[in-house]
N, C-alpha and C positions, 0 to 999 in steps of 0.2 A: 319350150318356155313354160312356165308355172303360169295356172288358171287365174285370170283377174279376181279379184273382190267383189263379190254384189252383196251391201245390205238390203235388205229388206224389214222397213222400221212396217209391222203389221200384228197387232190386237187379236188378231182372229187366226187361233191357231191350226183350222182348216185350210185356211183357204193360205197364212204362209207354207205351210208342205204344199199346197198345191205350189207357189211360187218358186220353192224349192226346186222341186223336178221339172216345172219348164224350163231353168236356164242349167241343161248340163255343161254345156261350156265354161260356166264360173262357178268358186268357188264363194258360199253362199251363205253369211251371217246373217241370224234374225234376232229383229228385238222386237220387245209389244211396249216400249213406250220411250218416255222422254230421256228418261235417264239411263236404260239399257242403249240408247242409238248413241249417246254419248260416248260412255263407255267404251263402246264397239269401236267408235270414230278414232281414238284416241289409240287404241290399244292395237288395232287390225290395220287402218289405214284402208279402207277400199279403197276402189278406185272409181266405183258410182253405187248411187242409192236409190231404191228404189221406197217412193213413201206415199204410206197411207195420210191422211188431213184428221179422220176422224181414230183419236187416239185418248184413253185413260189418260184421266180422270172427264172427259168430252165426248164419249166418245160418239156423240149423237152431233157434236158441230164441230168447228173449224180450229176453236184458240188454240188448243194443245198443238195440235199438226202446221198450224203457222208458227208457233213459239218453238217446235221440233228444228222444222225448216230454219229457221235464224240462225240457231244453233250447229247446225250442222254445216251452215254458209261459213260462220265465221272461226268455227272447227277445223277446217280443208276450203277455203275459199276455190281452191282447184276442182273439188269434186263435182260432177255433175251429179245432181238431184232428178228424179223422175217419179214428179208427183201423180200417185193411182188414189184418186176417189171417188165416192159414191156421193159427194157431198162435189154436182158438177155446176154448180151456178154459172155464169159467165165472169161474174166480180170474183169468185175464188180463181180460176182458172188468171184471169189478169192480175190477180195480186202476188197466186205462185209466182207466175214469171215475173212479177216486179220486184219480187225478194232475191230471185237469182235462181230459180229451180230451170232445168233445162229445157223438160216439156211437161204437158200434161196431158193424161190420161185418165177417160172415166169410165168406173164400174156401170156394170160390167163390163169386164176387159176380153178384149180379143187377142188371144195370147199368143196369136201369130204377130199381130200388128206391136204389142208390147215387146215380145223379142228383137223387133227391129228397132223399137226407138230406144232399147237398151244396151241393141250392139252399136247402132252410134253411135251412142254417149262414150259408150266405151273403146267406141276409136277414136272418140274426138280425145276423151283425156291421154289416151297413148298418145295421140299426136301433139297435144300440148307437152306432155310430160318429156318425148323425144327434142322438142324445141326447147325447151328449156337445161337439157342438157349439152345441146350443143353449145349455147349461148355462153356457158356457164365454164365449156372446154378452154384451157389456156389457149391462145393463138401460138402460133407455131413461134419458141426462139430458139436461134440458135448457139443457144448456154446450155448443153445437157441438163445440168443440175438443177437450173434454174427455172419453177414454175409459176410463170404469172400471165395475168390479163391487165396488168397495169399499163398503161401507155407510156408511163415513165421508166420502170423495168424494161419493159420492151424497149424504148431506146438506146438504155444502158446496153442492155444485150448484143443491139447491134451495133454500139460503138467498140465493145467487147472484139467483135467479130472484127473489125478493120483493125484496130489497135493492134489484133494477136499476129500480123504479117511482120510488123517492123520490130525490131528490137530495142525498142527504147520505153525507160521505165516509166513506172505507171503506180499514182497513189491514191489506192481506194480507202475513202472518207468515209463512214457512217457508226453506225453504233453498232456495238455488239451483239451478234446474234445476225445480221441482217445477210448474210451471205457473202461477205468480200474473198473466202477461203475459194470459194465455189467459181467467184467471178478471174480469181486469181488463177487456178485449175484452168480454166477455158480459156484465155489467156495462153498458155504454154499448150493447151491439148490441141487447141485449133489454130495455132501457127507452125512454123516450121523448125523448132525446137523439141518438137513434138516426142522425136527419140530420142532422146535426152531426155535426164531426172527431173525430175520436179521437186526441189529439197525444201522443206519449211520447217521454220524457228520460231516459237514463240521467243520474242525480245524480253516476255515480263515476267517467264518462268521460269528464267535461269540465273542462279546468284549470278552479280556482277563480276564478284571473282571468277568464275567458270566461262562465262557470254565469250569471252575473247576465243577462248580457246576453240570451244564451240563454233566461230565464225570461222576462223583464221589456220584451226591444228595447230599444235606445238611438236617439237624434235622431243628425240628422247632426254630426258636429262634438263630440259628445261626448269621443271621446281621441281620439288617434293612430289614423289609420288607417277612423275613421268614416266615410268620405266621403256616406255616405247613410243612411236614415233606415231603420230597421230592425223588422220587428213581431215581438216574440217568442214563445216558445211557447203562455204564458200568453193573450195576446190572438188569436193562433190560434186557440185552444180555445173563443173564446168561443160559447156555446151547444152546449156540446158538450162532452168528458170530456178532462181534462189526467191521464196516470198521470205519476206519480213514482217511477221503478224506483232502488232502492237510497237510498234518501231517507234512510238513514239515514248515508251518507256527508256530506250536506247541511252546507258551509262552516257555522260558527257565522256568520258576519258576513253571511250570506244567510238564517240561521232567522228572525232579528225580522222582516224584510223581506216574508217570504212568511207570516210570522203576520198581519201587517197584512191582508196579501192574503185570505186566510181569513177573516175578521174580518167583512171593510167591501168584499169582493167589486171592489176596486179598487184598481190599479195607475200606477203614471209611470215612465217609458222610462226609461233612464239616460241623464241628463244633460236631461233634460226637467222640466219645472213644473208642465206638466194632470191631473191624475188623470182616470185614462180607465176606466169603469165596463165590467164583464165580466160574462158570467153563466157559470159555469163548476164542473162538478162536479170535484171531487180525488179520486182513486184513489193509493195509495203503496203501496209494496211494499219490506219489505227480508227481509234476513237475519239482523240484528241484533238484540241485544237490547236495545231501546229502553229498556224499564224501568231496567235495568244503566246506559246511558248517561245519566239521567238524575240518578239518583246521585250521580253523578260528576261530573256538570255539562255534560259532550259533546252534549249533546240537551236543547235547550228542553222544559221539562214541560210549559208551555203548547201551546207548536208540537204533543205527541205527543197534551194532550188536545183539541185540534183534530182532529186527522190520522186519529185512531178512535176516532170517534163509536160506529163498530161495527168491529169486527177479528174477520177471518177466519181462523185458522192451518189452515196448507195443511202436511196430511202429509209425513214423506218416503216415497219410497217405499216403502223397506225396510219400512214398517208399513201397506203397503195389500193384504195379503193372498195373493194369488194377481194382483193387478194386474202385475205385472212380467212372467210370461209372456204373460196378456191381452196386455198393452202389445207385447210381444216378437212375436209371430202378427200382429197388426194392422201395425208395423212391416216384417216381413218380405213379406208377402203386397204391401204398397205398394213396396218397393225393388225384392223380384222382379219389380212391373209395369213399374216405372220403368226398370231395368235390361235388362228381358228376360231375365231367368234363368228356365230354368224349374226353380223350387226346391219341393218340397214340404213342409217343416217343417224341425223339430230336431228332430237326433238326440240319446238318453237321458242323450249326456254335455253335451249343450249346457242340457236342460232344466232340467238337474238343478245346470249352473254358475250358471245363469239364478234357480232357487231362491235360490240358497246365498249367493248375490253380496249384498253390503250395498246396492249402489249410492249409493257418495258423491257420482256429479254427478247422480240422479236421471232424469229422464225424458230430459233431455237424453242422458247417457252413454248411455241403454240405448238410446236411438236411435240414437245415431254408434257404438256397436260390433254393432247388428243392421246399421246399411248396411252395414261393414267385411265381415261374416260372408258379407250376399247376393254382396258382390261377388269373396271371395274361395273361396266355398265349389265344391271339386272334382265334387263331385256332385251329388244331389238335395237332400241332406239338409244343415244348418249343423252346422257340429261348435262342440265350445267351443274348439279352439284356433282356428277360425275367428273367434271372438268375442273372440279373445284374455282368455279366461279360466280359471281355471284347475280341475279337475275338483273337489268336495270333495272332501275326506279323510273315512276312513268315522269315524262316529262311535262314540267309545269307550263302554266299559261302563262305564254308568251308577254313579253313586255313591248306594248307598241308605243311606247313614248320614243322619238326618234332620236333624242340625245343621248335616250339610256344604251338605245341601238346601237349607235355611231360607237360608243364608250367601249359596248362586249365585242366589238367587231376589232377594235384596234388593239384591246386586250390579249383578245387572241392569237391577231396578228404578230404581232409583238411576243408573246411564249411561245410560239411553234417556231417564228425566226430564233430566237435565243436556244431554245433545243436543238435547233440543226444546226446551230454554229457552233456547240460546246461551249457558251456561254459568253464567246468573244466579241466583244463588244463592236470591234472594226467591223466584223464579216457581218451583225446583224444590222447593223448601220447600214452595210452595201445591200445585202437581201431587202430591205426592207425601202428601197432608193431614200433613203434619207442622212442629215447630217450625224456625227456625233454627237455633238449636242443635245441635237432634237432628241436622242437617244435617253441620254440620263434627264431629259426633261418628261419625256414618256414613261421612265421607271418610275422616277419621282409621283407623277400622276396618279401613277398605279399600281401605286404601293410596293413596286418588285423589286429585288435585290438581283441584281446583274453580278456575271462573274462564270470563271469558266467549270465550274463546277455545275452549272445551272440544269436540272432536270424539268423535262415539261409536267405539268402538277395534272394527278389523274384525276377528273370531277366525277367520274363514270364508274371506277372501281376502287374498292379496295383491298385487291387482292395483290400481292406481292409477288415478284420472280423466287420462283422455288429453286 
């Protein structure tokens, strides 16, 4: 294991080389004042400090060395401090430890007694620093691909886990980006279809002329251009799991066709006579709001109450907790291997961009701008303009009038419901236990324009999915 961090913030450059080769065990940064400990803190990371009180431009009293000390609390609030002076009053002594310094020691120092209260510091913060990464470790799911500490993930997970025994389909809801590919995979990996393909279609990336043939295979001689005989995805899959990613794009003039399919478990090629019998589970996935569409008439209600039997809606991120940095660590620690960087974390402005960020493309975005950050970051540490994000802006004073309260609370409530329904009026009515009515009496209030189009509005960033 690589030798911990000791600063040593010390004015007198005797007696830091003396500091120096007392502690061979650590590796051993010195500054002789305010703005070198900074510096050091920022760039090195110790893991403790060890500090003088009397420091340049003071070097005869206390400010500099208590105004150091601040600084280096709200620097690394984790680091222990171990304040050495010769300036040993009983009031300095209680005020170190009232600022946060871990112990204090006075000159003359007994540099056996000093190595002891420096190697505890420095097990305490290993010991902190080990607890806070376990805390920080996703809880065990049983979705391979899928890494989180969200309580709601985590459930999904293990509804995932029961779901993948039986054979009946299943339609994961959420936005894109958010994993439903992954969830769909574990699904087919961890039931008993297992040996058997796993065959997946995007519905929104294949002309409408071509989608049939695609699902269903055509004989040879069917149109132009058939010259041979073709098996499509559908008979592919047989004994084994067909997903339908964005199935909500799905031609009308292909919905009756594949309700059939569902139905009676049996298919005919295009331009063919035999019905050819399949055994095949359906997994679908969109972003859309099926209920909306069906309204409307753009979505067989029949096809949707085929399609989920059981439906899963898959978070965005933005509402899975502390998952974004999780995701963020896990991501960066893989590209650093990938890449060869040797990176150690994010830095306070990345973490804190990382918070703050909506994330409108979801797991996907936060992944393509931590590779961006490994590959572009100057030093150890990812900054957020590395991430191409932007720092937050600090948050204003609160407003304690309680109607104004009541107002941002129902506000809120009311855009995050219409975000997670795709803008459908019915489903946010039901999310939200109230009438329709009450609904467009809500928008009306507050100024919003409802509809299934509807994006939750970012207050916190303006950065865009790349």
């Amino acid at each position: 294991m690589s030798k911990p961090k000791l600063l040593i913030v010390e004015d007198d450059v005797a007696l830091a080389a003396q500091f120096r080769w007392a502690f061979p065990d650590c590796r051993v940064v010195i500054a002789g004042d305010r703005a070198q400990a900074k510096a050091l803190v920022e760039k090195e990371q110790p893991s403790a400090t060890l500090l003088d009180l009397g420091l340049p431009p003071d070097p005869e009293g206390v400010t500099e060395g208590f105004a150091t000390l601040e600084v280096l609390r709200r620097l690394a609030p984790g680091m222990p401090v171990v304040v050495c002076s010769g300036q040993g009053q009983r009031e300095n002594m209680l005020r170190a430890i009232a600022l946060g310094a871990y112990d204090f020691c006075e000159k003359p120092v007994d540099l056996a007694v000093l190595r002891t209260v420096v190697d505890r510091a420095l097990r305490l913060r290993e010991l902190e620093e080990e607890n806070l990464r376990l805390a920080s470790m996703p809880r065990a799911s049983p979705v391979r691909d899928i890494i989180t500490a969200d309580e709601t993930m985590l459930k999904i997970c293990g509804t995932v886990e029961r779901l993948a025994q039986v054979s009946v389909p299943v339609l994961l809801l959420g936005e894109s980006g958010t994993g439903k590919e992954a969830l769909a995979r574990a699904l087919h990996e961890m039931g008993p279809r297992a040996k058997g393909k796993f065959v997946a279609i995007n519905c929104a990336a294949i002309p409408e002329a071509l989608l049939e043939s695609e699902l269903f295979g055509h004989e040879r001689g069917a149109f132009t251009g058939a010259v041979r005989q073709v098996t499509g995805r559908i008979e592919a899959a047989n004994n084994g799991t067909l997903f339908l990613d964005e199935v909500g794009d799905l031609p009308a003039s292909l919905q009756a066709k594949l309700l059939r399919f569902l139905q009676d478990q049996v298919i005919e090629r295009v331009g063919g006579r035999t019905p050819i019998r399949v055994d095949v589970r359906v997994v679908s996935a969109t972003n859309q709001p099926l209920e909306e569409q069906t309204e409307t008439g753009r979505f067989r209600a029949d096809l949707l109450y085929r399609l989920n039997s059981l439906t899963i809606r898959v978070p965005p991120l933005r509402e899975r907790g502390d998952d974004p940095l999780l995701l963020a660590r896990w991501f960066l620690a893989r590209y650093a291997r990938d890449f060869s960087r040797r990176i150690r974390g994010f830095d306070p402005t990345a973490t804190q961009a990382i918070q703050s960020h909506t994330w409108p493309g979801n797991v996907r975005e936060l992944s393509n701008r931590v590779r961006r950050g490994a590959l572009m970051a100057d030093g150890q540490l990812v900054t957020a303009a590395d991430l191409e994000l932007s720092e937050p802006e600090p948050a204003p004073e609160a407003d304690l009038d309680i109607r104004a309260a009541r107002l941002r609370a129902e506000r809120s409530a009311l855009e995050r419901a219409l975000a997670r329904s795709g803008g459908s009026l019915t489903m946010t009515a039901r999310l939200l236990g109230v009438s329709r009515p009450t609904i467009y009496a809500l928008l009306e209030t507050h100024g919003l324009s409802g509809g299934r189009n509807y994006v939750e509005p970012s207050a916190s960033s303006t950065d865009n999915e790349k």
